[in-house]
Backbone as CSV, one residue per row, in Angstrom:
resi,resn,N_x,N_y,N_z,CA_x,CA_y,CA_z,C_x,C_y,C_z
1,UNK,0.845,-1.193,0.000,0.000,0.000,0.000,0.881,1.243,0.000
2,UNK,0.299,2.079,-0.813,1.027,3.752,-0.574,1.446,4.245,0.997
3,UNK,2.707,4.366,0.989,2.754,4.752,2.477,3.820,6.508,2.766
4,UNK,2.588,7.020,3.481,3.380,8.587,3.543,4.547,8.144,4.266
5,UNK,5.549,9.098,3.970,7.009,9.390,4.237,7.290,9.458,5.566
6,UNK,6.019,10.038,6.709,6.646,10.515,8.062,5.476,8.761,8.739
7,UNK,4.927,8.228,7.841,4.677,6.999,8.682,5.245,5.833,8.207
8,UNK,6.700,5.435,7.619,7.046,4.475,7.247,7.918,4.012,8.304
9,UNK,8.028,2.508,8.564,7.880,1.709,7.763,6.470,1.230,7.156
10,UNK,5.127,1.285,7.797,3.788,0.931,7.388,3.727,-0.036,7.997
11,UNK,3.068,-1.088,7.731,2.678,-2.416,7.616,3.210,-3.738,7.308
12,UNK,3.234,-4.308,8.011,4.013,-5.762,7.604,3.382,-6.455,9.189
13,UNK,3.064,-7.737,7.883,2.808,-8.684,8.745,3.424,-10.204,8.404
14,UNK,3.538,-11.167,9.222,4.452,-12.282,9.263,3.860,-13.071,9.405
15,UNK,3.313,-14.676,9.203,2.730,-15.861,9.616,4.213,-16.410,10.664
16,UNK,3.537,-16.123,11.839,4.728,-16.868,12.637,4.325,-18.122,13.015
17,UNK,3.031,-18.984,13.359,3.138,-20.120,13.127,2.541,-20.532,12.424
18,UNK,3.377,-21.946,11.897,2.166,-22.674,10.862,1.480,-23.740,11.469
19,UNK,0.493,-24.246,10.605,-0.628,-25.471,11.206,0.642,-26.376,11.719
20,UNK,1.522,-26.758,10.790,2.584,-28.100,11.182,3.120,-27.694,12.174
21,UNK,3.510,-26.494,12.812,4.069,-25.875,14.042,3.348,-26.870,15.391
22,UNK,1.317,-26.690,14.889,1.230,-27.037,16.477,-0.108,-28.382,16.535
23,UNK,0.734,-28.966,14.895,-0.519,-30.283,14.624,0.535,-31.225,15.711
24,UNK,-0.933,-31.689,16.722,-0.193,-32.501,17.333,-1.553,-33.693,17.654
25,UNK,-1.821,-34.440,16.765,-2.850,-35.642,17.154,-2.964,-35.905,18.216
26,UNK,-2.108,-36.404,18.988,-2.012,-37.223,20.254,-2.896,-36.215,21.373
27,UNK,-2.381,-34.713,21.318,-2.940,-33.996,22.514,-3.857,-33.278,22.019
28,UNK,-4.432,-33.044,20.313,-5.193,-31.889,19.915,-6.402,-32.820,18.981
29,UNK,-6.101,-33.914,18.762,-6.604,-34.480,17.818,-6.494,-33.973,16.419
30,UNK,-6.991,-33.957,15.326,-7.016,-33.256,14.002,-6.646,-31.772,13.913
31,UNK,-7.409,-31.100,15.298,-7.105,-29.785,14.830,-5.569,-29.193,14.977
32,UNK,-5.196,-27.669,14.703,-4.439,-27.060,14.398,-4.422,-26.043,14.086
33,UNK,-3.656,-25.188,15.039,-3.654,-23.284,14.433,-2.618,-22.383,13.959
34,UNK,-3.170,-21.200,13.361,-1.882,-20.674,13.147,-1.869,-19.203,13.177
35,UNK,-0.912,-18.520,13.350,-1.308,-17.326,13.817,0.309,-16.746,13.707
36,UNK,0.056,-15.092,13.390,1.247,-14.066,12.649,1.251,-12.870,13.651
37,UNK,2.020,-12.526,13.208,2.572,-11.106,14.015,2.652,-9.785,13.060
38,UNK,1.904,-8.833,13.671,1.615,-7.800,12.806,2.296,-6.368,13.196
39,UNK,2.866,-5.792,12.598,3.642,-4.907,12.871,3.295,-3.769,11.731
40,UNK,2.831,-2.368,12.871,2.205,-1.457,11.496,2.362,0.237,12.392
41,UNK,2.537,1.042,11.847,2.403,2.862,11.894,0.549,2.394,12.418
42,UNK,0.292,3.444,13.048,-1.272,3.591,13.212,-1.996,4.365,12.310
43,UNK,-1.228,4.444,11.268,-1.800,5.595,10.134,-1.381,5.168,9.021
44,UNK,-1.279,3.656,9.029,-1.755,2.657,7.762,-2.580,2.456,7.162
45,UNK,-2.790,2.680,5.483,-3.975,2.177,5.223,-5.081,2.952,5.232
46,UNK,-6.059,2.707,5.416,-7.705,3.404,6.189,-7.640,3.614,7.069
47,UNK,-7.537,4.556,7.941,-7.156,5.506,9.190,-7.959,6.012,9.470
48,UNK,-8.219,6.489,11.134,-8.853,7.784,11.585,-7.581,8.231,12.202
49,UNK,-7.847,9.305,12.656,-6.391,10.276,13.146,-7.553,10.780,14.772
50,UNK,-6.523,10.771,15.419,-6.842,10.703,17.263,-6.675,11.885,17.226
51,UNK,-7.284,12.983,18.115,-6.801,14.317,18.228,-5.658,14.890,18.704
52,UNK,-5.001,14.061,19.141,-3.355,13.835,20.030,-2.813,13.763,18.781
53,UNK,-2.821,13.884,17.274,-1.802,13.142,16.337,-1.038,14.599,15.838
54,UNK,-1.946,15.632,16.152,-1.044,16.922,15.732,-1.191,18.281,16.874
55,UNK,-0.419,18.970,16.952,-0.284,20.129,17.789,-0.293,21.427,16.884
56,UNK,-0.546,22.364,17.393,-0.109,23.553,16.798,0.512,24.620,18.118
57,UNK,1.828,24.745,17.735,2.759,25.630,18.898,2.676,24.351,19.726
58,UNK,3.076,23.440,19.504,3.189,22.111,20.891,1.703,22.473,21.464
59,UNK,0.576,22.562,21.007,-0.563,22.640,21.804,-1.548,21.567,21.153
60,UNK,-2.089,21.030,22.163,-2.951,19.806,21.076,-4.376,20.467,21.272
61,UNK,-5.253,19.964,20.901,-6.700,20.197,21.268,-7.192,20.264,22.841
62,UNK,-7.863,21.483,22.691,-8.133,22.055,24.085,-7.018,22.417,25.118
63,UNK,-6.275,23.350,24.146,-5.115,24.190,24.431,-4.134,23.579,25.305
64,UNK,-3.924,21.926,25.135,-3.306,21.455,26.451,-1.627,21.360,25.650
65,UNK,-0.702,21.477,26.936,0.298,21.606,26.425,0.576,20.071,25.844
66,UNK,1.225,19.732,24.326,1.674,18.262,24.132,2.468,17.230,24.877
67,UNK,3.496,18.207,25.371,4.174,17.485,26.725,3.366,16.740,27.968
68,UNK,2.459,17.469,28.230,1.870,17.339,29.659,1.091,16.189,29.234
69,UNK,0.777,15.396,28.611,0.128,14.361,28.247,0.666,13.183,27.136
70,UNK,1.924,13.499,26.656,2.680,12.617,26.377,3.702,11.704,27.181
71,UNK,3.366,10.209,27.111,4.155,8.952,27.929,5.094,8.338,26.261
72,UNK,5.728,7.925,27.533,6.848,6.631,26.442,5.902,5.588,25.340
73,UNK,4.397,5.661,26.408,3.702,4.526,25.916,2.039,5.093,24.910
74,UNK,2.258,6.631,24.827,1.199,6.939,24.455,0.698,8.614,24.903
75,UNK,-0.392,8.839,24.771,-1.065,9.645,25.208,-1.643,9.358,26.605
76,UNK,-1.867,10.333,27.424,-2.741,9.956,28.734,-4.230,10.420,28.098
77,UNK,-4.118,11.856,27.631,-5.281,12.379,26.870,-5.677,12.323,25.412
78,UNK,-6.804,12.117,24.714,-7.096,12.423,23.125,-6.131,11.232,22.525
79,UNK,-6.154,10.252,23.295,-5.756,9.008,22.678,-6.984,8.570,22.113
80,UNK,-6.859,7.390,21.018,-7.809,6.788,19.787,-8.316,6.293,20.385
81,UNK,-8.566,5.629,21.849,-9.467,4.924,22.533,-10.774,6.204,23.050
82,UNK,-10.849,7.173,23.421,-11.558,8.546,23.557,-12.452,8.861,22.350
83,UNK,-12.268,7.966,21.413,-12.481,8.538,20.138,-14.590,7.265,19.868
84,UNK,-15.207,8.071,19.662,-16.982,7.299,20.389,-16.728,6.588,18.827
85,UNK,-17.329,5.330,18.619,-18.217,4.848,17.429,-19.031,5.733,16.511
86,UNK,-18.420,6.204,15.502,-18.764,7.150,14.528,-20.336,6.204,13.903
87,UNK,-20.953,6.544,14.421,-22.751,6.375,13.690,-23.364,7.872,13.324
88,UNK,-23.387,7.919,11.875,-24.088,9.102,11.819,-24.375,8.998,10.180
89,UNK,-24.790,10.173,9.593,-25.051,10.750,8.230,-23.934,10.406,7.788
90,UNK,-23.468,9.990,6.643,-22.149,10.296,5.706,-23.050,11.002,4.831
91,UNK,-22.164,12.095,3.766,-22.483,13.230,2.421,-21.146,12.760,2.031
92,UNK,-21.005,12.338,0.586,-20.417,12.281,-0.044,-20.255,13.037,-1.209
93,UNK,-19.363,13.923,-1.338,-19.062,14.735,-2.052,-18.012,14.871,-3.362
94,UNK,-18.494,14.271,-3.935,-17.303,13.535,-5.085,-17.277,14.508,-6.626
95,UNK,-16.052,15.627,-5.599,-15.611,16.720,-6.317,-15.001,16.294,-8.293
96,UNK,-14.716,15.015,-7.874,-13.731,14.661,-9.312,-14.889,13.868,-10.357
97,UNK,-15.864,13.747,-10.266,-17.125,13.585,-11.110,-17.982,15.037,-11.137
98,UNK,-18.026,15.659,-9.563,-18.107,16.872,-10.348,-17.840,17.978,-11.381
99,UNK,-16.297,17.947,-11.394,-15.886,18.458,-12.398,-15.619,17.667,-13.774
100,UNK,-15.796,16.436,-13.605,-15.534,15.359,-14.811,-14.012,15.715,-15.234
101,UNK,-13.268,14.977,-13.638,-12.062,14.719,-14.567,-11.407,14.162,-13.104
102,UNK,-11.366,12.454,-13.442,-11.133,11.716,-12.576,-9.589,11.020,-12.855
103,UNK,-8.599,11.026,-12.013,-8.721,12.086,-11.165,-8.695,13.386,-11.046
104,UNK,-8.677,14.068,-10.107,-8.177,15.474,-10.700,-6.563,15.960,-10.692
105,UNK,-6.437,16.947,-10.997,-5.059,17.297,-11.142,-4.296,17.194,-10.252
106,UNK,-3.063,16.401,-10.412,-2.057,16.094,-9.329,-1.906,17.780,-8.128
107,UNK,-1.905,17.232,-6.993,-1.978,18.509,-5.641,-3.144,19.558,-5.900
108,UNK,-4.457,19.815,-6.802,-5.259,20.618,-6.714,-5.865,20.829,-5.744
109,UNK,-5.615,21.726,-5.047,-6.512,22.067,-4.083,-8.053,22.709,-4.139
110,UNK,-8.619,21.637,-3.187,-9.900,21.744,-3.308,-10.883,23.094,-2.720
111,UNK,-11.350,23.975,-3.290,-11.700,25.264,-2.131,-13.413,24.906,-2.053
112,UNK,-13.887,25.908,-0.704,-14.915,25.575,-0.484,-16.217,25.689,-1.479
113,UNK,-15.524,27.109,-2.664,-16.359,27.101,-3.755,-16.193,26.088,-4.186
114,UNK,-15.989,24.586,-4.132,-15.496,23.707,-4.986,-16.830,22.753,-4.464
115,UNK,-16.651,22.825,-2.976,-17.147,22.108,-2.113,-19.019,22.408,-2.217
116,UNK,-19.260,23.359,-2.189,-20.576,24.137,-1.715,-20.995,24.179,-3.258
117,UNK,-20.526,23.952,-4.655,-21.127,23.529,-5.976,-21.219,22.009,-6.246
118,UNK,-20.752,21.431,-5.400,-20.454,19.799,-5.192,-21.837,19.381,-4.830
119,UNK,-22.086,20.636,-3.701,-22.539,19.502,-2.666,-24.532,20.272,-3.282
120,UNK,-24.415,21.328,-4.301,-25.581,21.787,-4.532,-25.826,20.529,-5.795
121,UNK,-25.143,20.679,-6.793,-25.416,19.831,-7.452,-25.819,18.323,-7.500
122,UNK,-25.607,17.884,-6.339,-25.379,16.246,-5.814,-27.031,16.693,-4.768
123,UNK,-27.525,17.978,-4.586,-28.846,17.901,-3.936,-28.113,17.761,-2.291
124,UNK,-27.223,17.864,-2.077,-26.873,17.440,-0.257,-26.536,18.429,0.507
125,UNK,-26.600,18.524,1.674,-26.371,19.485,2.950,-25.346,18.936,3.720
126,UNK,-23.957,18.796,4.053,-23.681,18.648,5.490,-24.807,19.433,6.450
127,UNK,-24.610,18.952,7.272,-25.511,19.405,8.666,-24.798,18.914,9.901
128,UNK,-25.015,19.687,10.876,-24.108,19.555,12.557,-24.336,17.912,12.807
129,UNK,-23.037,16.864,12.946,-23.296,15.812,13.791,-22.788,14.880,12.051
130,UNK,-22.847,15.105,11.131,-22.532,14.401,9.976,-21.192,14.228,10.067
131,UNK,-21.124,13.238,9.103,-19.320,12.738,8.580,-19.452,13.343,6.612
132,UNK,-18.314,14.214,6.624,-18.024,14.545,5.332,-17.345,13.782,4.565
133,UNK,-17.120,13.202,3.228,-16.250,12.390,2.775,-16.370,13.367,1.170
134,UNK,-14.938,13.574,0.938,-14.700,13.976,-0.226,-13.799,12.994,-1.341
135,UNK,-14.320,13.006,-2.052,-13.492,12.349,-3.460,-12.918,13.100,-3.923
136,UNK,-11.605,12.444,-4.379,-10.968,13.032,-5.914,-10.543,12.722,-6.587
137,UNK,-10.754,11.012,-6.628,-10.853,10.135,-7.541,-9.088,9.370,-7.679
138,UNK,-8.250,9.449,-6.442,-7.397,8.765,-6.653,-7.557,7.788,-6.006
139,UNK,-8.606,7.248,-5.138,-8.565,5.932,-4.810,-8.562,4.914,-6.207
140,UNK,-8.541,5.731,-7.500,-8.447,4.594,-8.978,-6.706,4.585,-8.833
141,UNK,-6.118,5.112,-8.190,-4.746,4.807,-8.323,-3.580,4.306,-7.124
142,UNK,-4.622,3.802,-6.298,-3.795,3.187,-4.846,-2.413,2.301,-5.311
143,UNK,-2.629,1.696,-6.282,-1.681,0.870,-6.625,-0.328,2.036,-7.193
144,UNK,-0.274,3.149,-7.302,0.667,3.680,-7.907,0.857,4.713,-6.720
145,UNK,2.477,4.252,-5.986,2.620,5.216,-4.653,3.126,6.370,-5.187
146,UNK,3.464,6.494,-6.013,4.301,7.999,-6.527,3.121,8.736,-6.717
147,UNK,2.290,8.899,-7.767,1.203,9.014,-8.131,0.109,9.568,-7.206
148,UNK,-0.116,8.422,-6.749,-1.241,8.773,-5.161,-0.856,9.895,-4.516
149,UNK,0.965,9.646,-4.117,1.032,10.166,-2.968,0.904,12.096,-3.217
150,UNK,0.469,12.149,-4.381,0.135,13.246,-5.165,-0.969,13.686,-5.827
151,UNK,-1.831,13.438,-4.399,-3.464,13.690,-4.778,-4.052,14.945,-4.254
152,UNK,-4.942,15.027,-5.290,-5.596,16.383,-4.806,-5.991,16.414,-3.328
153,UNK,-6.610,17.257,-2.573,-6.545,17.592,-1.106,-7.811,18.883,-1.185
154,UNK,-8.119,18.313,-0.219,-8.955,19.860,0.784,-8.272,21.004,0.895
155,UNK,-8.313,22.266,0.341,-7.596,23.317,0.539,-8.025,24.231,2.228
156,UNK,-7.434,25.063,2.124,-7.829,25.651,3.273,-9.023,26.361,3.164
157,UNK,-9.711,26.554,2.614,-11.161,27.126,2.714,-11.906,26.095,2.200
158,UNK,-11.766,25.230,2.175,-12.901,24.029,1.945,-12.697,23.244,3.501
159,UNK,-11.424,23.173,4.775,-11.361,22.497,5.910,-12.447,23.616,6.818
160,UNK,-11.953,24.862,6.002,-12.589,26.257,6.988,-14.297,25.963,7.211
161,UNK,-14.604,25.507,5.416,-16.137,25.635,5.250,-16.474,24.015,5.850
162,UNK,-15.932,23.169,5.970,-16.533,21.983,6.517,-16.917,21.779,7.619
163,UNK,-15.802,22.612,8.692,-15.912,22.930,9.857,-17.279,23.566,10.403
164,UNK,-17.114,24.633,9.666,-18.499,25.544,10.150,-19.701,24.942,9.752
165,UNK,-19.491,23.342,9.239,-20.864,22.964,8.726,-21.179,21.903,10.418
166,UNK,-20.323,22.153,10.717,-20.546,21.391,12.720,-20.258,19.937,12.525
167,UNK,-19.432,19.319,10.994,-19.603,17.972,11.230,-18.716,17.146,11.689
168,UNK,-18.831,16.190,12.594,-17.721,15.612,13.404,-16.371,14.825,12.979
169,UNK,-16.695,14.659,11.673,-15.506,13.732,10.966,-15.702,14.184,9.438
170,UNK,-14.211,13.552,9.246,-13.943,14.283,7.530,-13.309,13.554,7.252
171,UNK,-13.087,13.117,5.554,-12.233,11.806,4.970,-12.320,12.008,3.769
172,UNK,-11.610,11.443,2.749,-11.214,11.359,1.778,-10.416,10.301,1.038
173,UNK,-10.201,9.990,-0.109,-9.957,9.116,-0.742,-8.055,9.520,-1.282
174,UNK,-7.217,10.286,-0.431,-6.146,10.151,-0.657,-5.296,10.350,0.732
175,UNK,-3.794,10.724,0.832,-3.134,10.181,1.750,-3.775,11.386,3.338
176,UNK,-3.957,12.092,3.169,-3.921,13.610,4.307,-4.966,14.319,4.246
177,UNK,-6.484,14.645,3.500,-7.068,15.007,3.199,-6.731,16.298,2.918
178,UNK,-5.553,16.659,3.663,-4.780,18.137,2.702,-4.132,17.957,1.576
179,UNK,-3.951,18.579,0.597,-2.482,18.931,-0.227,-1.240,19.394,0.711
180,UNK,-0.887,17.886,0.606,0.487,18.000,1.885,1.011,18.977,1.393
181,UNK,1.725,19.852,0.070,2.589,20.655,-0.408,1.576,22.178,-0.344
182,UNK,0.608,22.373,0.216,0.294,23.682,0.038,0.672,24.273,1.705
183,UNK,1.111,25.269,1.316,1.447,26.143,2.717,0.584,27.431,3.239
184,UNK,-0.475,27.093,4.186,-0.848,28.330,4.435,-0.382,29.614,4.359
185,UNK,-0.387,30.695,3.737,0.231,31.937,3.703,0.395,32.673,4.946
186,UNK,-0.797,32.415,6.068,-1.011,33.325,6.860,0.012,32.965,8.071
187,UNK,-0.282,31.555,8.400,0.425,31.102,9.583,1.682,30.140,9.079
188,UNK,2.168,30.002,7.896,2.975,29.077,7.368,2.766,27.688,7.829
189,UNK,1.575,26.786,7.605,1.396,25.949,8.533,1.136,25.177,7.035
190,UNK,1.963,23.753,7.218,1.675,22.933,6.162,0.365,21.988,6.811
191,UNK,-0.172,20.903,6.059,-1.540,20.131,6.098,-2.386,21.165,7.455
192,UNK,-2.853,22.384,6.841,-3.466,23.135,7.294,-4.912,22.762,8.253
193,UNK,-5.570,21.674,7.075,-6.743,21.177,7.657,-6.412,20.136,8.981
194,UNK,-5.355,19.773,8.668,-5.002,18.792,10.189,-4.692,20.081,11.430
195,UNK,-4.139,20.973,10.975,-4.182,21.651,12.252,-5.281,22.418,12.747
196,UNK,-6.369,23.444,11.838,-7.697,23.703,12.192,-8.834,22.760,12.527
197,UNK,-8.860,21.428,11.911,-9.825,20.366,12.299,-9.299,19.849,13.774
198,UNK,-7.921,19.326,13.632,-7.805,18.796,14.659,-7.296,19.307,16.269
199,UNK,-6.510,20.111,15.774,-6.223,20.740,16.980,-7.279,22.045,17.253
200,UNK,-7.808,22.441,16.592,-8.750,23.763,16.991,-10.144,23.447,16.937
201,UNK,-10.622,22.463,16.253,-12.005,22.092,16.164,-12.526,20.770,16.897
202,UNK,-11.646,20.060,17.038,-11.870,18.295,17.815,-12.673,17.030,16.532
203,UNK,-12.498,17.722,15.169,-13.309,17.331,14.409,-11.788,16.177,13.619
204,UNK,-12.371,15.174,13.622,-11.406,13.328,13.361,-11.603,13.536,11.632
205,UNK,-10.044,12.735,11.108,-9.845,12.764,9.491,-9.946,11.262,9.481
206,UNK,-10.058,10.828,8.669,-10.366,9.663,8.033,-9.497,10.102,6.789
207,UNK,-8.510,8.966,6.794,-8.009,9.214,5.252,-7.590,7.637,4.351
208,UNK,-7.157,7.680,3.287,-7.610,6.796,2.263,-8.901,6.013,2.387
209,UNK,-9.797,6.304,2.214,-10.714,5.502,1.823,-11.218,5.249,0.731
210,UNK,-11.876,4.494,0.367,-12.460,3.632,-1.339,-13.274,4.373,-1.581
211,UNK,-13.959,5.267,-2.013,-15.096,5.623,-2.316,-16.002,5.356,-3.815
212,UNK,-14.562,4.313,-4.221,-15.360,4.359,-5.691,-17.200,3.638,-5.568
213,UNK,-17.195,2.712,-5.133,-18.279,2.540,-5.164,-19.405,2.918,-5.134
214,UNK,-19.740,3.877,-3.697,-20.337,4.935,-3.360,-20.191,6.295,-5.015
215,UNK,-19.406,6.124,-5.216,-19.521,7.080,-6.445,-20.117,6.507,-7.930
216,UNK,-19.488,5.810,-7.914,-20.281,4.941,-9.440,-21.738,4.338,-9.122
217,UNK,-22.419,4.549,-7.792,-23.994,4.274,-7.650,-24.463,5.411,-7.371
218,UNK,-23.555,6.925,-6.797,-24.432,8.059,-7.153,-25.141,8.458,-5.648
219,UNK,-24.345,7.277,-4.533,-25.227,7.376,-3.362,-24.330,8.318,-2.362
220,UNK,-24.966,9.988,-2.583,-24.127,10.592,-1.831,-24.858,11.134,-0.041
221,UNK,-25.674,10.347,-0.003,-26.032,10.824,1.285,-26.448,9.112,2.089
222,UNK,-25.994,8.931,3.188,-26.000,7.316,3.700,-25.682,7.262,5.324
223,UNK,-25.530,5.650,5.790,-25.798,5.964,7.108,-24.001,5.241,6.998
224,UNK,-23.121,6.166,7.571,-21.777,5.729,8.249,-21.553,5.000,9.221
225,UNK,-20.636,4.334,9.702,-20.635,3.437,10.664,-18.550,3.282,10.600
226,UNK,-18.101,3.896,11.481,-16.794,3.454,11.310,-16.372,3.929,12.766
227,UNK,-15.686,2.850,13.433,-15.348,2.195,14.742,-13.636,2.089,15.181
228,UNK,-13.399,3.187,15.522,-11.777,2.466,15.596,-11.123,1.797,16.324
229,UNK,-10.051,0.775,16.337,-9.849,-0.286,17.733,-8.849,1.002,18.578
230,UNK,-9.586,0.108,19.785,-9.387,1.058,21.198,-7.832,1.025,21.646
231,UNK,-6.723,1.405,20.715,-5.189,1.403,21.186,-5.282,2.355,22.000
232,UNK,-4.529,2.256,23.368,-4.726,3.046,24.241,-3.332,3.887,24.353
233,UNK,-3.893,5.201,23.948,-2.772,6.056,23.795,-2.210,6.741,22.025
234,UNK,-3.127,5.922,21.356,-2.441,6.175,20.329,-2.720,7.370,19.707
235,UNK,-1.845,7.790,18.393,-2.617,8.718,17.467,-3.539,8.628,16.383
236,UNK,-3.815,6.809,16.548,-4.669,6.895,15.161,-5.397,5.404,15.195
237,UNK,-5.835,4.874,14.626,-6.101,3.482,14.382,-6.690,2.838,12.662
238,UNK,-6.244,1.877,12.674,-7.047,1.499,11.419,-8.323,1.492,11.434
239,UNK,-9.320,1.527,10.065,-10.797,1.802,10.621,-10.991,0.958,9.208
240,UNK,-12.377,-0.027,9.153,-12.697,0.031,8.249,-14.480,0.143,8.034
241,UNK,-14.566,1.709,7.528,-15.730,2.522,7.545,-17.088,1.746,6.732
242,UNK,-18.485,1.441,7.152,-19.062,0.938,6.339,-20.438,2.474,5.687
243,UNK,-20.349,2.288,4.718,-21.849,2.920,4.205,-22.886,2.015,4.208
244,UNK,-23.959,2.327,4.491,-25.649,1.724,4.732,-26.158,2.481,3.433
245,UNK,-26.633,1.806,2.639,-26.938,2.760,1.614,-28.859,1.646,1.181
């Protein structure tokens, strides 16, 4: 899988035993198990991001200093276990059929005029308590890490306008839901939306997700369901998000 630069190594997993390891007739009869060891970044893959995963000025969400709640072993606070069972609205907003041109242009940033003609045309509202999910059509290119890792993104006035729509989670179909390479002008702050969503708003990213499906049936409004395992302390967990459609 495509893996960003500041979470590698990624993923790897090992079959550490095999069936012949622990077939033993005499004491088990026929049966036999087997079982691997998994070794992974928490921001492998299909992700949610914990509100502990970024600071702004060493400050995490709810102005606490990052120090004062960082252990050897984790977070004490705004660890991924804190983080409730996401049940709510998903709006799917699938900017790169909007404009008919899938994907869209390598790093385009997405603005909220982008967002708010998306979401008129598709007939949908975010509303307070929803999960936003934006397309931009590089989940057609997971298999190509160079490529991917050079997908369009949420600009800073499309994280600004999502926010003010009150909804609790946001995601997208490439690595950051920002354009890692755009730099806020004002505060020089790179993946901008990770620092206004997460550290200033308490509002969770979801990033790579599939959305093709949901897009090629046209179903942009549905019931979400995505659960993350309870690592205690962490900044993130794997998730794998379902639509009710």
């Amino acid at each position: 899988m495509p893996i960003h630069p500041a979470h590698k190594p990624g993923y790897f997993y090992a079959l550490h035993r095999r069936h012949r390891d622990t077939y033993q007739p005499a004491l088990h009869g026929p049966r036999s198990g087997a079982s691997g060891v998994l070794t992974m970044m928490e921001h492998s893959g299909t992700h949610i991001d914990a509100l502990c995963h970024q600071a702004c000025n060493l400050k995490v969400f709810g102005d606490l200093e990052s120090s004062s709640i960082e252990t050897p072993f984790g977070f004490k606070q705004l660890g991924i276990e804190h983080v409730p069972p996401l049940l709510a609205r998903g709006i799917l907003l699938d900017v790169a059929a909007w404009k008919a041109q899938t994907p869209l242009p390598r790093e385009y940033s997405i603005s909220a005029d982008d967002l708010i003609a998306c979401a008129a045309a598709e007939n949908v509202a975010p509303q307070r308590g929803d999960v936003l999910l934006v397309r931009t059509g590089y989940d057609t290119l997971w298999q190509d890490e160079e490529v991917y890792l050079q997908a369009a993104g949420v600009g800073k006035s499309g994280s600004l306008w999502a926010a003010e729509q009150g909804v609790i989670a946001v995601g997208a179909n490439n690595m950051a839901w920002d354009v890692p390479k755009d730099v806020d002008p004002e505060t020089g702050a790179t993946l901008f939306g990770h620092v206004h969503l997460l550290t200033q708003k308490g509002i969770y990213i979801i990033e790579n997700l599939d959305l093709r499906e949901l897009a090629q049936t046209k179903q942009y409004s549905f019931a979400f369901i995505g659960i993350p395992l309870k690592f205690q302390g962490a900044t993130g967990s794997p998730i794998r998000p379902l639509a009710l459609v």
